[in-house]
C-alpha atoms as a printed R data frame, in Angstrom:
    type eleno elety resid chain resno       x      y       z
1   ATOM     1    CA   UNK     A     1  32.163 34.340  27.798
2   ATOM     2    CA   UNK     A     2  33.188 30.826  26.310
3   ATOM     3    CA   UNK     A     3  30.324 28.727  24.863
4   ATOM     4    CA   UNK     A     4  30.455 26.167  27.440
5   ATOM     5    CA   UNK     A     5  29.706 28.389  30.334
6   ATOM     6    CA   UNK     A     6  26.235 28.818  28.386
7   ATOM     7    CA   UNK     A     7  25.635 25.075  28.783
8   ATOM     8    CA   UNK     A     8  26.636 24.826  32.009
9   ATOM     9    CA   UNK     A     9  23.903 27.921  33.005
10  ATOM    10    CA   UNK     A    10  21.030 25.753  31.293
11  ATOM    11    CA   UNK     A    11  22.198 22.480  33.529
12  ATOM    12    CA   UNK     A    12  21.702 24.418  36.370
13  ATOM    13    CA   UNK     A    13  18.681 26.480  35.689
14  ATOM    14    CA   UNK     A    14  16.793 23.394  34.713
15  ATOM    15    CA   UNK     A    15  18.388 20.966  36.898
16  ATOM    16    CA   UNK     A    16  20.174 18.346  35.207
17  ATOM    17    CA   UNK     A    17  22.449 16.087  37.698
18  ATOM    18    CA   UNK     A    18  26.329 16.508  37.044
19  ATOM    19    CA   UNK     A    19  26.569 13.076  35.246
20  ATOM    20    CA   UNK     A    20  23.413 13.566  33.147
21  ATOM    21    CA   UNK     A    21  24.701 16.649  32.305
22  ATOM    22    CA   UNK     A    22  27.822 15.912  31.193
23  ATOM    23    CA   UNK     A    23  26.781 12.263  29.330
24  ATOM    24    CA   UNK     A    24  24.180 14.971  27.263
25  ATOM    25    CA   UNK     A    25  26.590 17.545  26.576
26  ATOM    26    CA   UNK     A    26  29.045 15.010  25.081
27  ATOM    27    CA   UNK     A    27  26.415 13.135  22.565
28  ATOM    28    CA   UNK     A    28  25.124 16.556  21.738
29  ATOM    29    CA   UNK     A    29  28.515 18.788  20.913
30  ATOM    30    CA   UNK     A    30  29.434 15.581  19.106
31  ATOM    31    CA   UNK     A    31  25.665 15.009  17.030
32  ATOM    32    CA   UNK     A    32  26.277 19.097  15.955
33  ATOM    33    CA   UNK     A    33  29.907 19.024  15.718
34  ATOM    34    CA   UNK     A    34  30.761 21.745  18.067
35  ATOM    35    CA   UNK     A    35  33.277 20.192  20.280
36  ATOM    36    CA   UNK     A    36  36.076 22.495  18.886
37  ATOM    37    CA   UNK     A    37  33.762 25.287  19.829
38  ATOM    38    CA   UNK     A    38  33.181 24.980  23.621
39  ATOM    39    CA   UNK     A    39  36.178 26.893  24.472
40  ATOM    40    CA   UNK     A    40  35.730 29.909  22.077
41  ATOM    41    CA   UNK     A    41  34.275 32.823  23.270
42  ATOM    42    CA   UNK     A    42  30.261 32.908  21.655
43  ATOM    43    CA   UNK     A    43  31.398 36.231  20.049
44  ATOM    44    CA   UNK     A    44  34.192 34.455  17.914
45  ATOM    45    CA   UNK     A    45  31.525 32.036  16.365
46  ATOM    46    CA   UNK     A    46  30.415 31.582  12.805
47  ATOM    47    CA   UNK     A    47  26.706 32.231  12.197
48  ATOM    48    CA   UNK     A    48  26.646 28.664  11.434
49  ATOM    49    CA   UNK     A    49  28.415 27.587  14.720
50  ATOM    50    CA   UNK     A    50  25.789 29.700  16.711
51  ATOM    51    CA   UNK     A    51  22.994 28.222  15.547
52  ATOM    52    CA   UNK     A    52  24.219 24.632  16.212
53  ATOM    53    CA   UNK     A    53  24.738 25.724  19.906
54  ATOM    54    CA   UNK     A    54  21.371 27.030  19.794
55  ATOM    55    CA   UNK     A    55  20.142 23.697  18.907
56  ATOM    56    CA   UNK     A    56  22.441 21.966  21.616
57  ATOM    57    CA   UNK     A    57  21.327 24.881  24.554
58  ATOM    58    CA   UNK     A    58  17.806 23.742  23.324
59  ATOM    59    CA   UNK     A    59  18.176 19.901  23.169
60  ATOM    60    CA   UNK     A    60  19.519 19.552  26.602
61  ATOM    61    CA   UNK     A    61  16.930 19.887  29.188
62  ATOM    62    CA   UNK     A    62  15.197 17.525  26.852
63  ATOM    63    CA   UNK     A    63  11.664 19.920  26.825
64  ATOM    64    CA   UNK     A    64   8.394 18.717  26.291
65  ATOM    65    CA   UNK     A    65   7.628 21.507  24.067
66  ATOM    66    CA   UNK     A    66  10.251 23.359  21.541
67  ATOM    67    CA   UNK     A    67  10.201 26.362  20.032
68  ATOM    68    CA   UNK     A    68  12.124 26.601  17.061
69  ATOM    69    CA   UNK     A    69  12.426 30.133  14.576
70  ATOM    70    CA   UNK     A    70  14.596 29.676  11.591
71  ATOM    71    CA   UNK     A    71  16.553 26.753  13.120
72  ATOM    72    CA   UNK     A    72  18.124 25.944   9.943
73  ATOM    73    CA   UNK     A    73  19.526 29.416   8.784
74  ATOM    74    CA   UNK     A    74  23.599 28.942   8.700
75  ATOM    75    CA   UNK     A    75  23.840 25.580   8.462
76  ATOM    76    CA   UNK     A    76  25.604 23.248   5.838
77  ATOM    77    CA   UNK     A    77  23.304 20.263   4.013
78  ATOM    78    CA   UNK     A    78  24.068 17.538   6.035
79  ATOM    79    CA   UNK     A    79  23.596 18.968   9.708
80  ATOM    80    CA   UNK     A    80  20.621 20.228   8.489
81  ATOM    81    CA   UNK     A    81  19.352 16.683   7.913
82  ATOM    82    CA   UNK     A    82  20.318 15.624  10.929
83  ATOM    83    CA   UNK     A    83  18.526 18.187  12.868
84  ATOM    84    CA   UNK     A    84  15.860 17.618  10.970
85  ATOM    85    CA   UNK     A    85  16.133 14.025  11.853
86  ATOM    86    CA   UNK     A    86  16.610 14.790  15.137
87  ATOM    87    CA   UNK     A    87  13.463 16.982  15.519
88  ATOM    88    CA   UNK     A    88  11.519 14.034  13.634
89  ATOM    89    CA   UNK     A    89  12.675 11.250  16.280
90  ATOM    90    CA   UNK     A    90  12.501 14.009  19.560
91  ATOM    91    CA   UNK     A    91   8.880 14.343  18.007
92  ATOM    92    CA   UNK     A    92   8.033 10.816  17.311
93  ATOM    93    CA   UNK     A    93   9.632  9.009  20.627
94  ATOM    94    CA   UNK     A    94   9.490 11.676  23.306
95  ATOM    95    CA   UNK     A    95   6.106 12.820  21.907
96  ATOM    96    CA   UNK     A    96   7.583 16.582  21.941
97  ATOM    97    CA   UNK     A    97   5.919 19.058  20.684
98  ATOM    98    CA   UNK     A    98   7.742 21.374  18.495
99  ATOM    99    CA   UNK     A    99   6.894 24.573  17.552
100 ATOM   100    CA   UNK     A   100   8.646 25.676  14.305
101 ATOM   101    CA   UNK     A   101   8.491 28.694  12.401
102 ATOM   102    CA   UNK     A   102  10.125 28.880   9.101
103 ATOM   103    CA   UNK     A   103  10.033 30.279   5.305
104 ATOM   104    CA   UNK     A   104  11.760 27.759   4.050
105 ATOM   105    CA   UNK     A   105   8.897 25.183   3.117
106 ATOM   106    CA   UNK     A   106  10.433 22.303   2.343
107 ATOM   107    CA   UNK     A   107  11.021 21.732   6.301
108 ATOM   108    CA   UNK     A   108   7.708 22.787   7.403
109 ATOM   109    CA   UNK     A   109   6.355 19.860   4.664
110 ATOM   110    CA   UNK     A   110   8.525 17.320   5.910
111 ATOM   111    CA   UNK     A   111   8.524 18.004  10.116
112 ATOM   112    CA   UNK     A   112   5.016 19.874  10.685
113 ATOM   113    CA   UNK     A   113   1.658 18.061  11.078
114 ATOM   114    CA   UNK     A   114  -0.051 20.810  11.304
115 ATOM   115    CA   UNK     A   115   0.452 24.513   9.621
116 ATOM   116    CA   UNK     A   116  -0.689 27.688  10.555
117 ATOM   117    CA   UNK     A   117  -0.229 30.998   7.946
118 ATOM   118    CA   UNK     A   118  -0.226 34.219   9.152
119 ATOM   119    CA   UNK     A   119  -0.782 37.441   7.731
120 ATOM   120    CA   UNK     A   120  -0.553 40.465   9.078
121 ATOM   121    CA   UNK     A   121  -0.873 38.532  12.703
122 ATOM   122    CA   UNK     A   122  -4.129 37.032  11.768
123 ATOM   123    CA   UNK     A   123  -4.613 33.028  10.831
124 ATOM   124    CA   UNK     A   124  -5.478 32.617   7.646
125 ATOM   125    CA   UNK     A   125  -5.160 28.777   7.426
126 ATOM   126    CA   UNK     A   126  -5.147 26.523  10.270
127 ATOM   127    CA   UNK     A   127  -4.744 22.693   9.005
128 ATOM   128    CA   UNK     A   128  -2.489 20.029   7.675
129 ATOM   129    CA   UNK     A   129  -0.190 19.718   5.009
130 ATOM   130    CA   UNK     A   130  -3.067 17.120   3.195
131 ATOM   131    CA   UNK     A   131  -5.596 20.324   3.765
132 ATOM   132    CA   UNK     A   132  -3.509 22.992   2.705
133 ATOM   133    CA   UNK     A   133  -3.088 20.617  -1.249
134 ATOM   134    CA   UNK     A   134  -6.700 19.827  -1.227
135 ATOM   135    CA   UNK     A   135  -8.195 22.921  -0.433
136 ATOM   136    CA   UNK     A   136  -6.178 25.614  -1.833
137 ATOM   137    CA   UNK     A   137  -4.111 23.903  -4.373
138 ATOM   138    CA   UNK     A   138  -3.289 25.616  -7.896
139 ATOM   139    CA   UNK     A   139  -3.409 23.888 -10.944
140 ATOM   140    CA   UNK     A   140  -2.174 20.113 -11.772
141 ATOM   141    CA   UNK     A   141  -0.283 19.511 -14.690
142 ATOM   142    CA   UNK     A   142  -0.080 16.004 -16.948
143 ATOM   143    CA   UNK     A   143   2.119 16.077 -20.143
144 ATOM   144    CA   UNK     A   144   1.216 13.148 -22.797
145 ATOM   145    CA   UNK     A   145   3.341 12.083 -25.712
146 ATOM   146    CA   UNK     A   146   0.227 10.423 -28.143
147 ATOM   147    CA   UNK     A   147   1.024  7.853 -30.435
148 ATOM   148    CA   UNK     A   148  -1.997  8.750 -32.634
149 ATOM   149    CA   UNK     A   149  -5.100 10.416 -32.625
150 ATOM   150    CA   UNK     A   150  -6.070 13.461 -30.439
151 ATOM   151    CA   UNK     A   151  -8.620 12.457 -27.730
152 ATOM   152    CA   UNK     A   152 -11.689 13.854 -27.272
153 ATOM   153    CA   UNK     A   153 -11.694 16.287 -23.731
154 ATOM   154    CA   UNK     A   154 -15.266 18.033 -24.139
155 ATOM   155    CA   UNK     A   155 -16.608 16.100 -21.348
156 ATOM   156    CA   UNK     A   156 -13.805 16.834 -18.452
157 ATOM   157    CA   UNK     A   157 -13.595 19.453 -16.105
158 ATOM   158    CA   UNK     A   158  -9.980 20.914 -17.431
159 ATOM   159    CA   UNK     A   159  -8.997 24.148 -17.077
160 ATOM   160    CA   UNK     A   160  -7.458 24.202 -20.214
161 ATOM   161    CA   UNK     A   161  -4.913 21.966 -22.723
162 ATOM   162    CA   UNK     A   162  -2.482 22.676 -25.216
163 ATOM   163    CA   UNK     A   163  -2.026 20.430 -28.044
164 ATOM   164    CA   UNK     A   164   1.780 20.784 -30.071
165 ATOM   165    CA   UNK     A   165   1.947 18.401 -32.930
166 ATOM   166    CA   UNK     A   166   1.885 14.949 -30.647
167 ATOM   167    CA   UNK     A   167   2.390 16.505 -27.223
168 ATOM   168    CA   UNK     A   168  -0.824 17.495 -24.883
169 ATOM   169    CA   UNK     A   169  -0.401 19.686 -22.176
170 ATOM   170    CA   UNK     A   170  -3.402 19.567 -20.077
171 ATOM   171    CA   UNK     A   171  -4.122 21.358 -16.640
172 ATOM   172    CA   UNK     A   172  -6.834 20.707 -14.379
173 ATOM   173    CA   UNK     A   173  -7.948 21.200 -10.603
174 ATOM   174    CA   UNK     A   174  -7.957 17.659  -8.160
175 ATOM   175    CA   UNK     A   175 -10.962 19.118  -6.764
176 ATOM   176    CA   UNK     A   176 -12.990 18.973  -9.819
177 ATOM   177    CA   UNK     A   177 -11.675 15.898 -11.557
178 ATOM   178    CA   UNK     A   178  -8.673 13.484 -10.121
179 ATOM   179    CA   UNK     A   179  -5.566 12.855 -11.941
180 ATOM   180    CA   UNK     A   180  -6.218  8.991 -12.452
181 ATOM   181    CA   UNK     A   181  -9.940 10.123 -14.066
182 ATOM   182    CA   UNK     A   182  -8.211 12.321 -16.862
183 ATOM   183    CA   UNK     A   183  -5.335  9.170 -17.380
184 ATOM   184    CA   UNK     A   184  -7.865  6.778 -17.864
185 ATOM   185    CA   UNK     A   185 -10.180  9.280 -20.063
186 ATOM   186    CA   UNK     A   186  -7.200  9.908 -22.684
187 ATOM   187    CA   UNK     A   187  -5.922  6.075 -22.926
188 ATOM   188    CA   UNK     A   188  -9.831  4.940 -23.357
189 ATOM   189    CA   UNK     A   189  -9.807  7.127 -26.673
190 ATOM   190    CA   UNK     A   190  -6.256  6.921 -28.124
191 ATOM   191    CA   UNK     A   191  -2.191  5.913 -27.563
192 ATOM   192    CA   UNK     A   192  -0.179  7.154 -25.671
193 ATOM   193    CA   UNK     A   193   3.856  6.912 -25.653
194 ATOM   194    CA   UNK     A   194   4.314  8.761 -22.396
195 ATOM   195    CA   UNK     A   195   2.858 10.156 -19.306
196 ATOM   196    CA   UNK     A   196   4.489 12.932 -16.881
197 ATOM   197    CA   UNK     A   197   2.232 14.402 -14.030
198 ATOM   198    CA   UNK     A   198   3.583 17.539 -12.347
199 ATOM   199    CA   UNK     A   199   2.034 18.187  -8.444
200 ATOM   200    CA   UNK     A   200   2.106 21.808  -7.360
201 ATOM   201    CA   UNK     A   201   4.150 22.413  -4.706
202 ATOM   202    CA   UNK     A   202   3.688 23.852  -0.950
203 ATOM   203    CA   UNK     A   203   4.796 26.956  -2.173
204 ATOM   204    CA   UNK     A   204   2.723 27.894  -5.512
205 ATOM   205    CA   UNK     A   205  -0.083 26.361  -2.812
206 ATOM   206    CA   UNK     A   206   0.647 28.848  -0.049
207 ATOM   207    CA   UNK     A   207   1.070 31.768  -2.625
208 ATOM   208    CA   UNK     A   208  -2.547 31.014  -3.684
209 ATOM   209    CA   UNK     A   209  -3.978 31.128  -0.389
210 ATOM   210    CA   UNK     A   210  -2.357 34.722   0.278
211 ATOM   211    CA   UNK     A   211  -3.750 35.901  -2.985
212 ATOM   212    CA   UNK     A   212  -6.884 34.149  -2.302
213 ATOM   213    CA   UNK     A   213  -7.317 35.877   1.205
214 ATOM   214    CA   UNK     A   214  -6.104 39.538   0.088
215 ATOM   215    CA   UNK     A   215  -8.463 39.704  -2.901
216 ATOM   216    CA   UNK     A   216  -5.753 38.800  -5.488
217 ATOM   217    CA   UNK     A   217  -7.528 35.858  -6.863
C-alpha cells in the first residue's frame, strides 16, 4: 500500500476537510522531507523514512495529547532537531501534551517537564528535571589550577580532594555545600590561576537513582 493512502485513512478517520487536509499534508511531507516518499509502497521505506511518516501520520489531526516512543530512532541530526523543535512549539503554542518515552536522555532533558522512571513497571521517581539534579544527583566536580599555597578544606562538607603538585581536584555534593560556597572558600585563603566546574549529567543522575532504589547504593 503506498504511504499516502495511510494519510489519507487518518484525514478521514479524524475528520479533516479536503482543503485542510491537503494544506497539512503539504507543510508536513515538506517539514520531514518525505515528499519523494508518498508514492512508495510503506514496505520499500528506510527505517529512517518510516519514522518521519510516523511523525507526519501523528502531526496531522493536530491532537491535544501525543504519544511519542522512541520518536527519534532512524533519524539523521538535523530532522531530529527539527522534530524536536517541532514538539517544543506544538507543546508551547497549542498547549499539547506530549507523552514521550525515550532512553536517549538528552531529549527527555531538553522537551520533558516532568519525568517519570520506571522499573520493573513501578515509579520510582515522579518529578522534574530540577528534582531529579537536586535530589538524587552524584557528585560535583571543580578543578583549580593554584597559584600558591594549598587552602585549608577542614571546615567544608567535601567528599573528598586530590591535590597534584598545583592542581586540586575536589568533589562535593550541592546538597551539602553549593558550588559558589567552596569557590569563594578556596580564593578567601589562596590564588588561583583557573577554575573548571564539571555538573553531573541526567544520566550518571538517573543511574544513581536505580542503584539507590535496588539497594546498590
Amino acid at each position: 500500500m503506498k504511504l499516502v493512502y495511510s494519510f489519507e485513512n487518518c484525514g478521514k478517520m479524524y475528520g479533516i476537510s479536503k482543503g485542510e487536509y491537503e494544506e497539512r499534508l503539504k507543510e508536513l511531507v515538506t517539514f520531514f522531507d518525505i515528499e519523494n516518499c508518498l508514492n512508495k509502497p510503506v514496505t520499500q521505506l528506510s527505517l529512517g523514512q518510516k519514522m518521519r511518516a510516523e511523525l507526519v501520520y501523528a502531526f496531522l489531526p493536530k491532537p491535544e495529547i501525543l504519544l511519542l516512543d522512541e520518536a527519534m530512532i532512524g533519524l539523521d541530526v538535523s530532522i531530529k532537531e527539527k522534530v524536536m523543535n517541532a514538539l517544543e512549539k506544538l507543546k508551547e503554542e497549542r498547549k499539547t501534551t506530549i507523552v514521550y518515552t525515550s532512553h536517549n536522555l538528552t531529549e527527555i532533558e531538553k522537551l520533558c517537564d516532568r519525568v517519570l522512571l520506571l522499573d520493573q513497571g513501578k515509579i520510582i521517581f515522579d518529578g522534574t528535571v530540577e528534582e531529579i539534579q537536586s535530589e538524587s544527583a552524584p557528585e560535583y566536580q571543580i578543578d583549580i589550577e593554584l597559584q600558591e599555597k594549598i587552602p585549608d578544606l577542614e571546615d567544608l562538607p567535601i567528599e573528598k580532594y586530590i591535590l597534584d603538585k598545583n592542581s586540586l581536584s575536589i568533589r562535593f555534593h550541592k546538597q551539602k555545600v553549593e558550588t559558589a560556597t567552596v569557590i569563594k572558600h578556596i580564593i578567601s585563603r589562596c590564588g588561583i590561576k583557573n577554575v573548571k566546574i564539571t555538573e553531573p549529567n541526567l544520566e550518571e543522575t538517573i543511574k544513581n537513582i536505580y542503584r539507590r532504589n535496588s539497594g546498590n547504593d
